[in-house]
N, C-alpha and C positions, 0 to 999 in steps of 0.2 A: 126337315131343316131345323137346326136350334138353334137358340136363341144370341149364340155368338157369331153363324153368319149370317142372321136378319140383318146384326145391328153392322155388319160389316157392308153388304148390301148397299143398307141404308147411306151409308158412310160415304162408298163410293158411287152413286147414284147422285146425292150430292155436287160431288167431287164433277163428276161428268157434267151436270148439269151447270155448275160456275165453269168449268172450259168453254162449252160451249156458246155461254152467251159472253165470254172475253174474247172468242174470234171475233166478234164486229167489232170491239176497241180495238185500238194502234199502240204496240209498245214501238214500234219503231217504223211510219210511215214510207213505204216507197212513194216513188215520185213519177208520174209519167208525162210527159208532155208531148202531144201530136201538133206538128206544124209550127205557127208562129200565135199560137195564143199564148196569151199572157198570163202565166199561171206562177202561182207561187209554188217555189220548188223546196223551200225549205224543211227540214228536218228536224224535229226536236223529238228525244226523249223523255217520255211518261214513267212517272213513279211506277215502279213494279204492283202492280194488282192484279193482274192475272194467274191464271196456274199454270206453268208453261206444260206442252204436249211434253220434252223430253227433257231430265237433269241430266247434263253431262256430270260425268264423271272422269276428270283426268288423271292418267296414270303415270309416275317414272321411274317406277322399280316393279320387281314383280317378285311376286308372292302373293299370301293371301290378304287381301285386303274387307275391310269393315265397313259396314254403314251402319247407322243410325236414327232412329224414327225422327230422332232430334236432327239432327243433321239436315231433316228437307223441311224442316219446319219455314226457313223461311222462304221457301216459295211456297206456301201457303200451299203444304202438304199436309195437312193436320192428319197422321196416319198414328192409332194408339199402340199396333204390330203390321207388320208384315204377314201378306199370305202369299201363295201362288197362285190361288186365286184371282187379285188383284193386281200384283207389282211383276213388270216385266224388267228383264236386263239384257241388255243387243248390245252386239259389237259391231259396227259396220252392217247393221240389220240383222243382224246373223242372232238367234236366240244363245245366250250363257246361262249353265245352270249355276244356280248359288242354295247354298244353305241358311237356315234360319235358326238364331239361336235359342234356346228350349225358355227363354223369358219374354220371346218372340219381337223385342226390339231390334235386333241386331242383325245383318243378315251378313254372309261371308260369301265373297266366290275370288278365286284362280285370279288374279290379276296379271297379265302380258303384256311389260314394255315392249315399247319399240326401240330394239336396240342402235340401228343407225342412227347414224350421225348427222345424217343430213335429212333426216323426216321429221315431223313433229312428233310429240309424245302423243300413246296413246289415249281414245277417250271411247268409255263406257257411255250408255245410255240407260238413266231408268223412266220406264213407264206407266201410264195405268195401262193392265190388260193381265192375262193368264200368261205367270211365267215361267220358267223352266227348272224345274227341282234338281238339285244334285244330289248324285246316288249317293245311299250311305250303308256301310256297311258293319256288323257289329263284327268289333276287333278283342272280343273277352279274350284272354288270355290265361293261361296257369304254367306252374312251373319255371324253372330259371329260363333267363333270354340273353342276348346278344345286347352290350352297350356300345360295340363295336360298330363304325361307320363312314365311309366316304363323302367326304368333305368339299365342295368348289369356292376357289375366290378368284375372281377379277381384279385386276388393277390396269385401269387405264385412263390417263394425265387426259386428252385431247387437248393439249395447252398451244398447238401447233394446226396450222391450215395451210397444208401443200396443194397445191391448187394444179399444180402436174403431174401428182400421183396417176398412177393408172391401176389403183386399188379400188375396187368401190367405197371405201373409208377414206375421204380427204383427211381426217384429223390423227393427229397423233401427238407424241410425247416428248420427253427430248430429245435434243439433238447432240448426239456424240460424233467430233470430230477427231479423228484420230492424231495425236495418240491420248485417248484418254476412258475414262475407267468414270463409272458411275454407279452410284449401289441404291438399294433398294431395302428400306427393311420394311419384310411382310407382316404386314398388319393383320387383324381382326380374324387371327386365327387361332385355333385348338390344338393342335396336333398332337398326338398320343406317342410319336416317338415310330410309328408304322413307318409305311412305305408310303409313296407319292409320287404322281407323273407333273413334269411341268413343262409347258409350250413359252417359247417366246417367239412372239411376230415382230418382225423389224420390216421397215420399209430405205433399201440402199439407193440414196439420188442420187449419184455417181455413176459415171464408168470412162472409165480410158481403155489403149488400146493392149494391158495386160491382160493377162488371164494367171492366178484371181486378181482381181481389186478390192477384196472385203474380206477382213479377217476380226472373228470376236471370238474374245474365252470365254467363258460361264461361271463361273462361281459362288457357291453355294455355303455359306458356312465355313469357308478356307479351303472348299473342298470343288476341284475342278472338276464340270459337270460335262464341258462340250467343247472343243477346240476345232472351229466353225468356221470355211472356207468358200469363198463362193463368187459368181461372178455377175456384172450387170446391173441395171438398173429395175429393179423388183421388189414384189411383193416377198418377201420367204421367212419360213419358220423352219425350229429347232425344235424335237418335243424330247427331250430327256428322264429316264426313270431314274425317281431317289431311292435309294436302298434303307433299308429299317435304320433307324437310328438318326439319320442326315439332320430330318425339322425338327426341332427342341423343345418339347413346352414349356413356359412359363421363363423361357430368353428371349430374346431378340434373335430373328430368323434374319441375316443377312446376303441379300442377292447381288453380284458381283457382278456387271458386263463392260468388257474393256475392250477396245480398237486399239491395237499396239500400233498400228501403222506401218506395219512390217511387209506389206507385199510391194509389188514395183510399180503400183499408181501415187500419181501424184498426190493425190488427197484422196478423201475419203469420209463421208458424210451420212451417218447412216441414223435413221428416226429410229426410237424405241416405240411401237404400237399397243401391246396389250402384255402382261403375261397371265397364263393361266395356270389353275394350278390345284390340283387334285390330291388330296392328302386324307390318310386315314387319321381319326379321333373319334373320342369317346359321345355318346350319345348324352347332353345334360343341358337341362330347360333353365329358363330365366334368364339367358344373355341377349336376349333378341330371336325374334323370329331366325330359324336354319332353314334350309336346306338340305338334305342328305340323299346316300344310295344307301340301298343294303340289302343283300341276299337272306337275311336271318327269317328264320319262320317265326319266331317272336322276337319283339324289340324291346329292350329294357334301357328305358328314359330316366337318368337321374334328376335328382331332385325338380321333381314334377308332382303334380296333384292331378286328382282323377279329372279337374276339369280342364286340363291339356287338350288345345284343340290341335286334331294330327289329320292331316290329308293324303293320300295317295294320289300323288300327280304322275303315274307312269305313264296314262294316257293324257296328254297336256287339255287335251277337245272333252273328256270326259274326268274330273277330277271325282275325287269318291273321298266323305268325309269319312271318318271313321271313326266309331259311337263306342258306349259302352269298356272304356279303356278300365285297366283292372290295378289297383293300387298296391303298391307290394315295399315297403318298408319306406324310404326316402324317396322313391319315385315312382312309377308307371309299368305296367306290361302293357304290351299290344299285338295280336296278331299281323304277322307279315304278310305282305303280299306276295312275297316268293323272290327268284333270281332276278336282279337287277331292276330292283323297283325302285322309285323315287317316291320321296316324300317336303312336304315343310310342317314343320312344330312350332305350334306358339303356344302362349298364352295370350290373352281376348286381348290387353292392351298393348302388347307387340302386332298387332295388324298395321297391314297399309293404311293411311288414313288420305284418299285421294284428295284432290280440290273438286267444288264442286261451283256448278256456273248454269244459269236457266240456260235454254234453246232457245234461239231467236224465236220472236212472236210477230209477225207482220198482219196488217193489212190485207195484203195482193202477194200471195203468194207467185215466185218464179216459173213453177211449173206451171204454167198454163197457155193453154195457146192460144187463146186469143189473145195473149200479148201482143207487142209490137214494141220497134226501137229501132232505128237507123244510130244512135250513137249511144253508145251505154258506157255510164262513168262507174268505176269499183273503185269507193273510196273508204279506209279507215273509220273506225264506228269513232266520231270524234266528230260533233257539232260544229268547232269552230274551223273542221275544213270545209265542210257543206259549206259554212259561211263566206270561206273564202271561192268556194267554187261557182257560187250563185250567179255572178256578172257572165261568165263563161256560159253556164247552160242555156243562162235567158237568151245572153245571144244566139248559142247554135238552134235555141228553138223560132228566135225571129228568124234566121236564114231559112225555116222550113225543115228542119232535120226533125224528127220524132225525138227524144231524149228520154232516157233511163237513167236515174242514178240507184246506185243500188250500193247497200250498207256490204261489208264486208260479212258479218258473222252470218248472213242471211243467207248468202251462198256457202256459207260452211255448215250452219242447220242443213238447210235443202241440200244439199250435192256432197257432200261431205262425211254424213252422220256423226257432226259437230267436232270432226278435228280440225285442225288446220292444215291441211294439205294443200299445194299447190294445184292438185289434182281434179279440187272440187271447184276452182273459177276454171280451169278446162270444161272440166264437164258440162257446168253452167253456160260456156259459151257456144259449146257443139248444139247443148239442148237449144239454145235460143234460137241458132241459125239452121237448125234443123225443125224446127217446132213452131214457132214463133209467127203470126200474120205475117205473109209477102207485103211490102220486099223484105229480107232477111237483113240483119241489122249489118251496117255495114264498119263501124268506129268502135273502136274498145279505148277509154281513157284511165289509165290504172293511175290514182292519184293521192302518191303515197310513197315513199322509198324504203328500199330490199336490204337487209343481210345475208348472207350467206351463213352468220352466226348466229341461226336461231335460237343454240341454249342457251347463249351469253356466255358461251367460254372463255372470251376474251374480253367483257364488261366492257365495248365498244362502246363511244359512242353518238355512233348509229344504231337504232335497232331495227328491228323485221316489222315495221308498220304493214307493207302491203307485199309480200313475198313472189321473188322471181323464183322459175325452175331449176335449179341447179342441174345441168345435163353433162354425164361422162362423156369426152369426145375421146379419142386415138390420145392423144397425150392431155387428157386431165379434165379437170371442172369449169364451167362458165355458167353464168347465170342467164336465163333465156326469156324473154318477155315473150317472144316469135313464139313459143312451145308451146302457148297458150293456144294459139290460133291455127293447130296445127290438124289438120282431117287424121281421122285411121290412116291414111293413103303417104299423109306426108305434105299434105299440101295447105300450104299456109289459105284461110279465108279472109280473115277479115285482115283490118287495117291496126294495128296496135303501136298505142304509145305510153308511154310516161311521166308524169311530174316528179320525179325523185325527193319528194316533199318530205324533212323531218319534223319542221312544224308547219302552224298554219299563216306564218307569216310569209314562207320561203313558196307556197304554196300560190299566196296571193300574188308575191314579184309574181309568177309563171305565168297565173291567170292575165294579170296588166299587162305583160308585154306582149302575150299572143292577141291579145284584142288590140292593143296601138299598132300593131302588125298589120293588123288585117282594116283596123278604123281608120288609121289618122291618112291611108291612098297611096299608091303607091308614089318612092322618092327616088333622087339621083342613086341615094346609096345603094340603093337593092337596085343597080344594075351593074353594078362592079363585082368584080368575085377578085379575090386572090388564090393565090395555090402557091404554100410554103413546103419545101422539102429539104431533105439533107445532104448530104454532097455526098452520090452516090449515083450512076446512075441509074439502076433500075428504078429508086425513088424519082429521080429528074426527070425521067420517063415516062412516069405515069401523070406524074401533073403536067407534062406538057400536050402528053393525048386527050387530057380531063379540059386544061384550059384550051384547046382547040375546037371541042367539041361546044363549051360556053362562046365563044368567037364565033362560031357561025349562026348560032341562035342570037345576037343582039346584045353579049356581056359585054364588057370593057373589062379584058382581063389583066391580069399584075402576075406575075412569078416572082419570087424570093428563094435564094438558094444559103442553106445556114453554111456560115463557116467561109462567105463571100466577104464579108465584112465585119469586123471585130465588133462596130455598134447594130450591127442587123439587129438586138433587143429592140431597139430604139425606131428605129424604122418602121419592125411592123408594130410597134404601139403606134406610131404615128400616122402609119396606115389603117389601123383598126377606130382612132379616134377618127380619123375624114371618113371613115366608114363605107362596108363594104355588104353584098347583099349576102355573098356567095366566100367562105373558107375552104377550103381544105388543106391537111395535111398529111404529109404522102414522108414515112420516115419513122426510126426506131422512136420508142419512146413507153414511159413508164404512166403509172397511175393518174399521175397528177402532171403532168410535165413530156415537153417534147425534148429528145434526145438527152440532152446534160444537164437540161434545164435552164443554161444561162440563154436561152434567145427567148422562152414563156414557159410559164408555170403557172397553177393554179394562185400563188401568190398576187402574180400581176393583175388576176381578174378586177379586184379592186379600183384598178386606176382607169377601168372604163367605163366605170358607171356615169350615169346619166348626162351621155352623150346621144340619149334617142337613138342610137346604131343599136340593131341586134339581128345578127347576119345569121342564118341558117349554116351551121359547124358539121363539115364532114371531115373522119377521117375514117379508113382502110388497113391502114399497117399498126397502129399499135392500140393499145388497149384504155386510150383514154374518155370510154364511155362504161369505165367499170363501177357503176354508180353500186355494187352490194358490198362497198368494201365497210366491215364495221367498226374499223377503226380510224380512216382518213377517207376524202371525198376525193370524187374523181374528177378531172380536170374542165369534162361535160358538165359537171356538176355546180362547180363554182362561176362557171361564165353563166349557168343559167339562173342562178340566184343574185345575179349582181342587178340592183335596181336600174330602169331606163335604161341600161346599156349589157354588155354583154353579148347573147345569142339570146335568140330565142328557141332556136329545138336544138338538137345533135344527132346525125346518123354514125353510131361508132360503137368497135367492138367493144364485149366486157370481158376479153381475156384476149390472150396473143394467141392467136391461129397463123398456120403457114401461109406466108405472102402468095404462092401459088392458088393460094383458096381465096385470098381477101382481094385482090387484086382485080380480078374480075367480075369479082360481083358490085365493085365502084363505078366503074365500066357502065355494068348494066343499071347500077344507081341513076346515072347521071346521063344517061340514055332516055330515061323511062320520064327522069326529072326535068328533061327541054321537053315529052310527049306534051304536044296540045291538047293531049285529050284527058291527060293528068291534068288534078287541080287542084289537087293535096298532097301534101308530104310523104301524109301517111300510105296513099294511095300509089305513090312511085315506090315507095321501100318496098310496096307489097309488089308492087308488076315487077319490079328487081327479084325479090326471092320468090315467083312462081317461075320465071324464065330460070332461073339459077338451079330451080330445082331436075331442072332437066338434064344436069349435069351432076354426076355422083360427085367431082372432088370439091362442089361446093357448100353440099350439104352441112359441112360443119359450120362456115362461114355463115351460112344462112340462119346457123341460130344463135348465135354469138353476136349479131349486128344489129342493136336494140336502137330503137326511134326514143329518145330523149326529147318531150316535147307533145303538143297534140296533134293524134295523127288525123285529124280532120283543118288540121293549117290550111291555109289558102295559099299557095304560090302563089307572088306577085313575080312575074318575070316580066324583062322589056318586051 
């Protein structure tokens, strides 16, 4: 052994030895509470002094990417090179080989975004341990080569969120209504004056009863590339070959797509999605990290220097660095990899430069089983919600309930291998009710509100504090809090709810009124319900089966029919100020607002504050529990932030599902909600969606109909 890896050895033995005595410090305390002892539940964050087990590394582009000995410095990584010895790098546990560069600071490996739209970005892991070397190959070279090469660019807006797509990409670009024409100039390209393939995906929201309904030309340069007919409401593309000469170097490359509006539908609405675009140009370093193809047995790279770092990415799982490049007047040769190889070229400071973020460090680790929890709260790594959460837990731990709160990035270290996925508070919950000391926990309180807009496409704002599942149904996206709770099987376990909280103030209203709920005893008002609907009857309908079924259990019920009377506004404000225990509304309606708005809207919320009323809000037919919208609030939303007044939960969809599907599972809502043997809220949503699931046309229904509020609520009923 010499005397460079004693001292490496030395180094990381060290190194191991401070990890291990920072497991018994706390960078961020869980919390458990069994029964009704009185414990402080509080949470505070500790100045970073530990070395965390794992550095995320996040990714959102791909190529090759860099790190630096510097770079981990401040997690008190004091590393003077890189070995493989030492430093591992995992993807999702999965080992990545990376290379080390010959001053041994630097190390390189393959970086893979994740291209949807609706995932979070990729994240790398590095570790202490034996890591995984990428092949390298010597690429000497003689002789003349090939500067000649295949080219790819992307262009895509996602400036758009179609939420009824039936693509798996909800997001897209503009929107051309016909008759109109929009152009494109292609950017951040080379082209040498060769040939080129190019795709465009469009997404047509339209159709009437013609055949076609969608017509677009293509135009390239002045030059008609597709004259493109089609029918329907779909996903479809065009892929067109450019002929030698078409892309221009060193002009302005103009792409041409127009909707004359010439077929026999009435309109015509069709998104622009992606276009891609494959072009031949000359092989030349210094503009940024590339990408290419190329069949050539040697590659001749202009102006480039022998320290040109060149990869063979033909196998994406196995990249191969490639050494010993041979310097030949103004630039580079290289040995080819042969037909239809891929590559990326850089120089050291055109690499990725990722973000970089320690791994949660806890305490009490999640995996383990001697846990226990009858009610687990996920809340945002944010002190001042714990704060607001505090008066909540201490009470559910006086009623005797076990109590969990648990940080958010904890379950994304553990269950996640530190991305943000929706996937990893699944997992965490299957593990717990699967694992976990009997009884099996029975309350999940996610306390935090969802976008749907995780990259900030639309700088809403709302952001993604605490993320719902975004699930494809038969016609489009909804956000799913139920997904959470769902078996391999399909079958909902536990009981799950919400505080759609963007701060910690809107957090604490939530907290206050579910404990004046359930503290100040049951009153007149919570024995009233109303049931407003539209003038319609299949709506009149159903609330008249909803209020018949509250009639024989003990309510004192009210119906309201809109469109009965010009002031109906005014009335149910005036019924909602005498207050009521029990709402629903049964009727078309949009985000924020029921039908047209002028009988409530999310504006009105305002005018019922602290009237002490805060009635438990259902509705069935439209989508005003779409609490991930990241640009306005959902109508659930604003009644639950109104102080002393307002609601206190909401059972209601976050997108519009077929009345056939929603219809009956209110039914069974409100069936489960007179059971005597129910005593929570959350605990009737859940006996609603396991009967529900026994029937296939309500499974959409059943994930779409989120409990807004704690689903460990006490039903007060007469």
């Amino acid at each position: 052994m010499n005397a460079h890896h004693r001292t490496m050895l030395a180094v990381f033995a060290g190194l191991t030895i401070m990890f291990l005595s920072a497991a018994a410090l706390t960078f961020w305390v869980d919390s458990s509470v069994s029964g009704s002892q009185d414990r402080d539940l509080r949470k505070r964050p500790s100045p970073l002094r530990e070395i965390p087990e794992f550095i995320n590394l996040t990714i959102t582009e791909t190529g090759i990417a860099a790190i630096t000995t510097d770079d981990l410095r401040p997690f008190n990584w004091q590393l003077s090179n890189f070995s493989y010895d030492t430093i591992n790098l995992t993807r999702q546990g999965e080992q990545v080989p990376y290379g080390i560069a010959d001053d041994g600071e630097t190390m390189f490996f393959l970086a893979e975004a994740i291209t949807s739209t609706v995932l979070a970005p990729t994240v790398y892991q590095l570790s202490l341990g034996e890591g995984l070397p990428m092949v390298e190959r010597d690429a000497a070279a003689t002789g003349r080569g090939s500067n000649t090469a295949t080219y790819r660019q992307v262009w895509e807006e996602n400036s758009t969120f179609v939420a009824d797509t039936g693509s798996s990409d909800p997001w897209y670009g503009r929107l051309l209504l016909a008759p109109q024409t929009t152009n494109f100039t292609l950017t951040n390209i080379t082209p040498n004056g060769g040939r080129g393939r190019l795709t465009l995906s469009v997404w047509s929201s339209t159709a009437g009863p013609s055949n076609p309904d969608h017509h677009l030309k293509v135009v390239l340069n002045g030059r008609q590339l597709a004259d493109w007919v089609w029918d329907g409401i779909q996903q479809t593309q065009i892929t067109v070959e450019l002929p030698d000469g078409l892309l221009q170097p060193d002009v302005s490359n103009v792409l041409s797509v127009t909707s004359p509006g010439d077929t026999p539908a009435s309109g015509e609405a069709i998104y622009i999605d992606r276009i891609d675009l494959l072009y031949e140009g000359n092989l030349e370093a210094g503009n940024g990290q590339f990408w290419f193809s190329s069949n050539a047995s040697t590659l001749a790279i202009d102006h480039a220097g022998a320290d040109l770092l060149l990869f063979d990415v033909t196998d994406r799982s196995q990249p191969v660095m490639l050494t010993n490049l041979t310097t030949a007047g103004s630039g580079v040769l290289a040995a080819g990899s042969g037909v239809s190889s891929r590559y990326f070229a850089l120089n050291v400071d055109e690499a990725i430069r990722p973000s970089f973020s320690n791994s949660f460090i806890a305490k009490q680790a999640l995996r383990q089983t001697d846990r226990g929890a009858d009610y687990i709260v996920i809340y945002p790594d944010d002190t001042a919600f714990v704060d607001a959460l505090q008066p909540l837990l201490t009470y559910r731990a006086e009623q005797g309930l076990r109590v969990t709160a648990v940080p958010l990035s904890q379950i994304y270290a553990e269950f996640g291998y530190g991305q943000e996925d929706p996937s990893a508070i699944r997992n965490f919950l299957t593990y717990a009710q699967n694992n976990w000391r009997f009884p099996s926990p029975r309350y999940v309180l996610l306390a935090g509100d969802a976008s749907y807009d995780i990259h900030n496409n639309l700088d809403g704002k709302n952001i993604n504090l605490l993320p719902s599942q975004l699930v494809q149904l038969q016609d489009g996206f909804a956000s799913s809090d139920t997904w959470y709770v769902l078996s391999d099987e399909g079958q909902p376990q536990l009981a799950i709810g919400r505080f759609p909280a963007q701060t910690p103030e809107q957090l604490q209203v939530m907290v206050a009124k579910t404990l004046a709920y359930e503290q100040n005893g049951r009153s007149d008002w919570m024995e009233r319900s109303l049931f407003v609907s539209e003038a319609e009857p299949q709506f009149n309908e159903m609330n008249l089966a909803l209020a018949a079924l509250l009639q024989a259990s003990g309510y004192e019920t009210s119906t309201l029919q809109m469109g009965d009377d010009e002031a109906m506004h005014y009335v149910l404000m005036g019924t909602l100020a005498k207050g009521v225990g029990l709402i629903n509304y049964a009727g078309d309606g949009y985000v924020s607002q029921w039908g047209n708005g002028q009988t409530f809207a999310g504006d009105d919320a305002s005018m019922l504050a602290d009237n002490g009323h805060t009635p438990i809000f259902t509705t069935f037919t439209c989508n005003n529990g779409a609490f991930s919208e990241p640009q306005r609030d959902s109508l659930a939303e604003d009644l639950l932030w109104v102080e002393n007044g307002g609601i206190v939960a909401a059972i209601a969809p976050s997108s519009r599902v077929a009345l056939p599907s929603l219809t009956p599972l209110g039914e069974l809502f409100y069936s489960a909600l007179l059971d005597e043997n129910v005593n929570t809220l959350g605990e009737a949503l859940l006996q609603a969606q396991a009967t529900a699931l026994g029937d296939e046309t309500l499974d959409e229904a059943v994930l779409v109909v989120n409990l807004l509020g704690d689903p460990a609520l006490q039903l007060q009923r007469p």
